[in-house]
C-alpha beads as a LAMMPS data file, in Angstrom:
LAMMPS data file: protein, C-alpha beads

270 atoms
269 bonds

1 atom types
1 bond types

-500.0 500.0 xlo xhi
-500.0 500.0 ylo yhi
-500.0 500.0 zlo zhi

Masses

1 110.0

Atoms # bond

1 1 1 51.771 26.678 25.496
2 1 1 52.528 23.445 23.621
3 1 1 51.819 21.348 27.131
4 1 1 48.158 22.920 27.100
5 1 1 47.583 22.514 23.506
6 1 1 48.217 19.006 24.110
7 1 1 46.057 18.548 26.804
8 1 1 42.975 20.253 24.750
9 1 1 43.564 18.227 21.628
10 1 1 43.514 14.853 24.293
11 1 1 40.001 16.735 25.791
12 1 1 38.985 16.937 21.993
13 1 1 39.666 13.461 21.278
14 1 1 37.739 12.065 24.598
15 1 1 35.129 14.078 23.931
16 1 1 34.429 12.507 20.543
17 1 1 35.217 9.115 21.146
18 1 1 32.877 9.431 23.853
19 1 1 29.992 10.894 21.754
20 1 1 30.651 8.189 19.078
21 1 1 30.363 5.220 21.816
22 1 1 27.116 6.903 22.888
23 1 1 25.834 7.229 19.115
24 1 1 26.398 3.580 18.782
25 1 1 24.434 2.758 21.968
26 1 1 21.972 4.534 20.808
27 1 1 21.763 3.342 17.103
28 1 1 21.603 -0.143 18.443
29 1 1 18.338 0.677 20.420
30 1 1 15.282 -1.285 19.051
31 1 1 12.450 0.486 18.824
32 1 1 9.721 -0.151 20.825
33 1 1 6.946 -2.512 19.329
34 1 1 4.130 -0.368 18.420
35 1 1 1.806 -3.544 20.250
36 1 1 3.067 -1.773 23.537
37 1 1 0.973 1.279 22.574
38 1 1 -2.226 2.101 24.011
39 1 1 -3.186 3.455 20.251
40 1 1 -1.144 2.689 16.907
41 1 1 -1.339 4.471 13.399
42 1 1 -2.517 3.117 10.452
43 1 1 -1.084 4.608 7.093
44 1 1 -3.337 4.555 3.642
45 1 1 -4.328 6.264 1.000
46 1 1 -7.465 7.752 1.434
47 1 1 -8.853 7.458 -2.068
48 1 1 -8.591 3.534 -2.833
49 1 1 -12.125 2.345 -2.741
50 1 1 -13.127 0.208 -1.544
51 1 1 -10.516 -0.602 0.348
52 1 1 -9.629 2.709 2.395
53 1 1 -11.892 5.995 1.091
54 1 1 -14.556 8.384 2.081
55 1 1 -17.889 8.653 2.080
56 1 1 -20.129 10.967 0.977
57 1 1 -19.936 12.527 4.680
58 1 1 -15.936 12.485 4.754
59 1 1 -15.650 9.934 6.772
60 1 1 -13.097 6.878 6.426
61 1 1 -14.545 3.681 5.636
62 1 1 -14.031 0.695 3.304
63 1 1 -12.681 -3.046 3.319
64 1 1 -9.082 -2.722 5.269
65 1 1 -10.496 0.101 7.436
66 1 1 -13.526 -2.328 9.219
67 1 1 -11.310 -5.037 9.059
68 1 1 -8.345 -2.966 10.943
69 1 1 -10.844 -1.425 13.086
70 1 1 -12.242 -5.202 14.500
71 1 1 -8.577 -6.450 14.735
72 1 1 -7.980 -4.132 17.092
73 1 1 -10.934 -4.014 18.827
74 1 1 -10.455 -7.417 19.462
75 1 1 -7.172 -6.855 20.537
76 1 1 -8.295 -4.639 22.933
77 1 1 -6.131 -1.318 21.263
78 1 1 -7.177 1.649 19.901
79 1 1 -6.472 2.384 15.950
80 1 1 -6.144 6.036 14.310
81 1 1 -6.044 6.029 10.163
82 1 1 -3.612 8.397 9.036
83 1 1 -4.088 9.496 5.329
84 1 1 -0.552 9.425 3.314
85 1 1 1.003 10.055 0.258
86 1 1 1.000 6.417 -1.399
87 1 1 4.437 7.137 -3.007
88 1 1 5.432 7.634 0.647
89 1 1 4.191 4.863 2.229
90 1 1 7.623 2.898 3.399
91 1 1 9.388 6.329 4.385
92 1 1 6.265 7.427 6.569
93 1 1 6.650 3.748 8.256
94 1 1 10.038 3.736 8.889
95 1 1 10.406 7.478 10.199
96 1 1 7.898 6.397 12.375
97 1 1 4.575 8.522 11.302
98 1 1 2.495 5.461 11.055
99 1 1 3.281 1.703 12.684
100 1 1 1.512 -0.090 10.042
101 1 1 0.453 0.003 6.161
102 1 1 -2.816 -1.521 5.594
103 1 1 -4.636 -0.581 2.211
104 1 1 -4.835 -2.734 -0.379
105 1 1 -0.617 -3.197 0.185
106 1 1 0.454 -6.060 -2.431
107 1 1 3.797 -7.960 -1.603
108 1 1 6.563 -7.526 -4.239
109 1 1 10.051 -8.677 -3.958
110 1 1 11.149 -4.889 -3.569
111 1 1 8.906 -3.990 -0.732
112 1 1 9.783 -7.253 1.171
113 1 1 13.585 -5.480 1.565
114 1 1 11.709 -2.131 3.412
115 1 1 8.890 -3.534 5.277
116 1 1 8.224 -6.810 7.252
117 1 1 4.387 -8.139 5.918
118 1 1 2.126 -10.458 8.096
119 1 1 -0.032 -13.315 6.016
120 1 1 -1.096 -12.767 3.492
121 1 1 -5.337 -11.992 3.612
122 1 1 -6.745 -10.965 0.019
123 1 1 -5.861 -11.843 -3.289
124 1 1 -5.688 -9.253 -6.518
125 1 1 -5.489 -9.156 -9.726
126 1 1 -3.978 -5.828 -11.518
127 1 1 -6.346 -5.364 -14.841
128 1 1 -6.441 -2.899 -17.930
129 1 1 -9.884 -0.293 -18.117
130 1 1 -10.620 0.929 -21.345
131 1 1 -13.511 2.881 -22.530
132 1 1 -15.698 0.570 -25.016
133 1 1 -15.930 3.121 -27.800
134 1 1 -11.846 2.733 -27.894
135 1 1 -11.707 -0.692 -29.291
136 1 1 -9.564 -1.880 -27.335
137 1 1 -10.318 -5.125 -25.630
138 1 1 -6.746 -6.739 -24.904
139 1 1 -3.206 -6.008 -23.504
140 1 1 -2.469 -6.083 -27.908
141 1 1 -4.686 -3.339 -28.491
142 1 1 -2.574 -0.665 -26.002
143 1 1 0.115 -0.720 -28.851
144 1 1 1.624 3.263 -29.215
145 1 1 -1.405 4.361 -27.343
146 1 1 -1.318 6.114 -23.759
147 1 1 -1.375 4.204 -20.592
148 1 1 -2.477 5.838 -16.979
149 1 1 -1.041 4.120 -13.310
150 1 1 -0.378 5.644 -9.910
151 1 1 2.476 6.448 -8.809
152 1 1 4.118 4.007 -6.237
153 1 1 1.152 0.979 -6.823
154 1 1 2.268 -2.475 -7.104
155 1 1 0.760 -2.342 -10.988
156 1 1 3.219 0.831 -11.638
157 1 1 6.405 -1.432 -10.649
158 1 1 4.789 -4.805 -12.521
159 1 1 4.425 -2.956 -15.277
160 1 1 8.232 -1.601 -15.302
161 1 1 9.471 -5.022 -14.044
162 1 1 7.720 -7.516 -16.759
163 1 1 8.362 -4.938 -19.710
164 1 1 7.480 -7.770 -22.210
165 1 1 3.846 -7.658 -20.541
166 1 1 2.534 -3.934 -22.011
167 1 1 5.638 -1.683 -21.821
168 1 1 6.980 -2.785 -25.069
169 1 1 3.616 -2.138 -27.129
170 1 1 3.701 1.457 -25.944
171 1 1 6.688 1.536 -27.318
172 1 1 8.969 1.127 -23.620
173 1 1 6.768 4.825 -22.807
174 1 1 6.853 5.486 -19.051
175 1 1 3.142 5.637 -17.721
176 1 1 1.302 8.743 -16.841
177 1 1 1.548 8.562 -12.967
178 1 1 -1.278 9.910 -11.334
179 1 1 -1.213 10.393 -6.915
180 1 1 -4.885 8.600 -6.717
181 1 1 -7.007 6.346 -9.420
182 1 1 -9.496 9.483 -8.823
183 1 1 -7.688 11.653 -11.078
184 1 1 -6.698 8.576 -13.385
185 1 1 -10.374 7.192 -14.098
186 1 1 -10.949 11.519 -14.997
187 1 1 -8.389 11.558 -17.164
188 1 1 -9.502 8.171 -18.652
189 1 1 -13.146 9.427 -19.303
190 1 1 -11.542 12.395 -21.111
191 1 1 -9.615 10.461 -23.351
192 1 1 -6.035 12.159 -21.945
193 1 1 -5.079 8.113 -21.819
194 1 1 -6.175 5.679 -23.814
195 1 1 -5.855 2.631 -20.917
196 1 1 -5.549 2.650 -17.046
197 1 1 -3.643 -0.161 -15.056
198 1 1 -5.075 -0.675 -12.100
199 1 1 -6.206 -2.603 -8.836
200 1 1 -9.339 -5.527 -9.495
201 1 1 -11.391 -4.535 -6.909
202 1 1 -10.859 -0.795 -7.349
203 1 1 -11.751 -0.690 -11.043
204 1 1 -14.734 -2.928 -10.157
205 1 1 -16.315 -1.401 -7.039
206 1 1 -15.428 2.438 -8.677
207 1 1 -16.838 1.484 -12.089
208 1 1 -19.579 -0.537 -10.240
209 1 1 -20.734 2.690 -8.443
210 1 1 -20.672 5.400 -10.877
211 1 1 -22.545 2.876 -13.158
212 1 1 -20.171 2.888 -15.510
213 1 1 -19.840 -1.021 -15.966
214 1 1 -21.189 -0.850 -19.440
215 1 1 -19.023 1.996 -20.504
216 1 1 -15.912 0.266 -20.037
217 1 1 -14.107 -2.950 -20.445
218 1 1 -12.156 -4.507 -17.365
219 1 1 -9.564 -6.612 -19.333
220 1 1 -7.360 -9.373 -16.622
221 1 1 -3.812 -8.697 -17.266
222 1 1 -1.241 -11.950 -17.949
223 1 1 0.594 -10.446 -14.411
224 1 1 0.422 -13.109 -11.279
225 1 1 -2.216 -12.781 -9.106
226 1 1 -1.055 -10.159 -6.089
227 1 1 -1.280 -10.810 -2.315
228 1 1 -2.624 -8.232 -0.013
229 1 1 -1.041 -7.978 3.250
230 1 1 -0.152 -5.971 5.866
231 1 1 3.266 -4.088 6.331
232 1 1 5.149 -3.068 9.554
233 1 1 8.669 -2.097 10.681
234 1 1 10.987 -4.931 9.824
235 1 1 11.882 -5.225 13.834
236 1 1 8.310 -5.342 14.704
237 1 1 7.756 -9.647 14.764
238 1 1 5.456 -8.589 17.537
239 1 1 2.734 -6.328 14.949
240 1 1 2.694 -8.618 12.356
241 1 1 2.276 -11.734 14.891
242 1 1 -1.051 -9.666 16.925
243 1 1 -2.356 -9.601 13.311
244 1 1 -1.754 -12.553 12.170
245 1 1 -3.321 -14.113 15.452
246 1 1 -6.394 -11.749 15.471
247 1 1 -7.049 -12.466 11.655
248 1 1 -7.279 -16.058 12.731
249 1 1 -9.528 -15.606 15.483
250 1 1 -12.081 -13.333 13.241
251 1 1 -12.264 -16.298 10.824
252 1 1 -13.085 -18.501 13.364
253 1 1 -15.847 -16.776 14.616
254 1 1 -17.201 -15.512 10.802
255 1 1 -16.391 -11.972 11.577
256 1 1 -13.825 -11.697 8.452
257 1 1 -16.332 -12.900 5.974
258 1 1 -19.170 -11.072 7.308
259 1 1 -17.073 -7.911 6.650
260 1 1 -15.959 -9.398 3.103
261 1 1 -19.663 -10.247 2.101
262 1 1 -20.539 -6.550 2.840
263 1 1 -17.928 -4.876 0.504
264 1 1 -17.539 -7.625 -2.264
265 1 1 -20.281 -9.520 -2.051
266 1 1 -18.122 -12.603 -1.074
267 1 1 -16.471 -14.322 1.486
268 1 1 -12.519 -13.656 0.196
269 1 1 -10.538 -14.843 2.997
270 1 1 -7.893 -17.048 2.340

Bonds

1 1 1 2
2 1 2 3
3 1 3 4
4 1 4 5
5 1 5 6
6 1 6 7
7 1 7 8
8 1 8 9
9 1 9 10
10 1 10 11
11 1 11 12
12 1 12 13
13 1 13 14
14 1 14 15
15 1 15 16
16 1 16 17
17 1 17 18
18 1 18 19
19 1 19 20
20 1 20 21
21 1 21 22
22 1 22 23
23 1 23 24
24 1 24 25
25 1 25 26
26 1 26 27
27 1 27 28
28 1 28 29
29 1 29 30
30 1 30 31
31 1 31 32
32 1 32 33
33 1 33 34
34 1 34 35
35 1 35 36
36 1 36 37
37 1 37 38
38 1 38 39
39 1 39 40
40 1 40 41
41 1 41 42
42 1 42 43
43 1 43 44
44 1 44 45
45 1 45 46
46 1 46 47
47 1 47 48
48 1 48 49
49 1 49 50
50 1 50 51
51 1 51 52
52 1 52 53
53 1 53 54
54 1 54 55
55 1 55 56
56 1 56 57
57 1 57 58
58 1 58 59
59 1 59 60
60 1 60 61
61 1 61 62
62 1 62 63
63 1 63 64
64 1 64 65
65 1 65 66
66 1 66 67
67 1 67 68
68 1 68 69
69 1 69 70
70 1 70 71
71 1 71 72
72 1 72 73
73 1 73 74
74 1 74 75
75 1 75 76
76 1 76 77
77 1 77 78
78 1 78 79
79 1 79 80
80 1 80 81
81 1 81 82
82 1 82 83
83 1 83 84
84 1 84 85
85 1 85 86
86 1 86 87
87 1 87 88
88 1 88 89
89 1 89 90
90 1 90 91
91 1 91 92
92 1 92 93
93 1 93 94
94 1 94 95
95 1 95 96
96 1 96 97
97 1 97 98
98 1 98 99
99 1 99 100
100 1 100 101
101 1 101 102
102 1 102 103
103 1 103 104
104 1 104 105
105 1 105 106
106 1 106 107
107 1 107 108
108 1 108 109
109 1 109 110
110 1 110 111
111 1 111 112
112 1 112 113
113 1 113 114
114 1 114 115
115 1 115 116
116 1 116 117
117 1 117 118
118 1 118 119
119 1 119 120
120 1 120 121
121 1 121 122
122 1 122 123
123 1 123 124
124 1 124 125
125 1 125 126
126 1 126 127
127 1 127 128
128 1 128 129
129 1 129 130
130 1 130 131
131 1 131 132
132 1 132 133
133 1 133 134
134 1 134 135
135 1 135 136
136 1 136 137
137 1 137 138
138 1 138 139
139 1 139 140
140 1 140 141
141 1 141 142
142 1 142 143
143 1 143 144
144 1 144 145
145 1 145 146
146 1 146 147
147 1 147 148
148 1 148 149
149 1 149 150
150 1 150 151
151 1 151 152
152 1 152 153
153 1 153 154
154 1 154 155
155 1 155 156
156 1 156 157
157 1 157 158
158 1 158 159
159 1 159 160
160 1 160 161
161 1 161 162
162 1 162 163
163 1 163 164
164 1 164 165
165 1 165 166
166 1 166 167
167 1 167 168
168 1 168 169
169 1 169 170
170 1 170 171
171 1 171 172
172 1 172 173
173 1 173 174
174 1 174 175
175 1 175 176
176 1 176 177
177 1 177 178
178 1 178 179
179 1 179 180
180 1 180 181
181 1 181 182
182 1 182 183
183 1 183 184
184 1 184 185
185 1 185 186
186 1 186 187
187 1 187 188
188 1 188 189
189 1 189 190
190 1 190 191
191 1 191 192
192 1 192 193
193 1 193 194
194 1 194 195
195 1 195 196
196 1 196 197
197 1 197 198
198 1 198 199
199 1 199 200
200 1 200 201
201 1 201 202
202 1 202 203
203 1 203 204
204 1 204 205
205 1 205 206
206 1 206 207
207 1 207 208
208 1 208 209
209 1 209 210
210 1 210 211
211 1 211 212
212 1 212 213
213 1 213 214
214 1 214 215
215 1 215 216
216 1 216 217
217 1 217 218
218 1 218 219
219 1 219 220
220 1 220 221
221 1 221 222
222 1 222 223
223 1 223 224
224 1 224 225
225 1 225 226
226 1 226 227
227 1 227 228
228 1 228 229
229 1 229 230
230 1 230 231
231 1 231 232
232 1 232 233
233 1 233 234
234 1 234 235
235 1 235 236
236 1 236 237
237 1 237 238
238 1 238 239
239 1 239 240
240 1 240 241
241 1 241 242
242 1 242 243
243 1 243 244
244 1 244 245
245 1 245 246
246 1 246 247
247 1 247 248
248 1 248 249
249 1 249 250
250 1 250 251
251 1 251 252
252 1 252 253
253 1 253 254
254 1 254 255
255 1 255 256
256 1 256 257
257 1 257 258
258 1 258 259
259 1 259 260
260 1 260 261
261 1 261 262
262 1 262 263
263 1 263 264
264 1 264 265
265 1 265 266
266 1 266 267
267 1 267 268
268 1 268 269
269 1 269 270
């Protein structure tokens, strides 16, 4: 009885040892590069005019998704936008969901540890909107009052990361969070907050297009200027160099500032 014992409890052992060898040959498996896929995925949020949004007909369109669209194209590969939770973005990369983040995606010191970004094409600025019958017209004015951001945006983690900046005048109060600048710029026109953080070009283009301009002030913030770039899986060199390559190439031939021109009015390549 003891002899048999002994001979399962050796079975037992092999058995794991064998399935932990195995879990480590798999584990060290890179994953493929999505540039040997006939189609790859896109993730953004679908709400950030006018970078990534929708039209009146529900239809994506914007900035990132014309200029994705003609890298592609030119790289001869298909390209499917996949709308995601913003806060999300990094998890929905790495689990594999999408191959790619490409909406208005600033690089910060913090993001650089999840995600691998290609060169950097677009520069932004994160600014403060307030309502002109408010009063206030600098970063001084937001003292004890109620400040709007969305959750997971570059501004959001600026704002927590250089407290001295705006934090400390509302008195080191967290943010409302909001999951799109949709329901932020509602809740600013209702006077729920009494500032919003958020994107340049979004709080120009938005503001811009409702005809708001001369309802509200667009105040630049003291925070470094912000570069927009691309992110991929950190083991994906192979993304981020197709990109980098095919950005190139579309500024050669005037294709990046003729898409620029259309949605800002100028040619903001780098």
């Amino acid at each position: 009885m003891k002899k048999k014992t002994g001979l399962l409890w050796f079975a037992a052992i092999g058995m794991v040892t064998l399935a932990a060898c195995g879990s480590g040959k798999d584990a060290g498996k890179a994953v493929p590069s999505a540039t040997e896929k006939d189609e790859v995925i896109v993730g953004l949020d679908d709400t950030f005019v006018p970078m990534g949004f929708r039209d009146d007909n529900g239809d994506l369109t914007g900035f990132d998704v014309e200029l994705a669209t003609k890298v592609f194209e030119t790289a001869d590969k298909k390209v499917k936008f996949q709308p995601i939770d913003w806060s999300m973005k990094e998890t929905e990369l790495s689990n594999g969901t999408i191959d790619m983040i490409w909406n208005g995606y600033t690089i910060t010191p913090e993001r650089e540890k999840k995600v691998l970004f290609t060169n950097t094409y677009m520069k932004n600025l994160q600014v403060l909107v307030t309502a002109k019958d408010s009063g206030i017209t600098d970063f001084a004015g937001m003292k004890e009052k109620k400040l709007g951001a969305q959750e997971g945006s570059s501004g959001y983690t600026t704002f927590n990361d250089q407290t001295e900046v705006l934090k400390e005048l509302v008195d080191g109060q967290d943010a409302t969070l909001y999951a799109s600048f949709n329901e932020a710029f509602i809740d600013l026109e209702n006077g729920r907050i009494d500032g919003l953080l958020i994107d340049r070009v979004y709080a120009e283009y938005y503001l811009a297009k409702a005809d708001k301009l001369a309802d509200y002030n667009v105040i630049d913030s003291p925070f470094e200027v912000e570069d927009f770039a691309v992110g991929v899986r950190k083991d994906d060199q192979a993304l981020a160099d197709l990109i980098n390559e095919t950005l190139v190439k579309l500024q050669a031939d005037g294709s990046f500032a003729e898409i620029s021109i259309k949605w800002f009015g100028e040619d903001v390549t780098p």
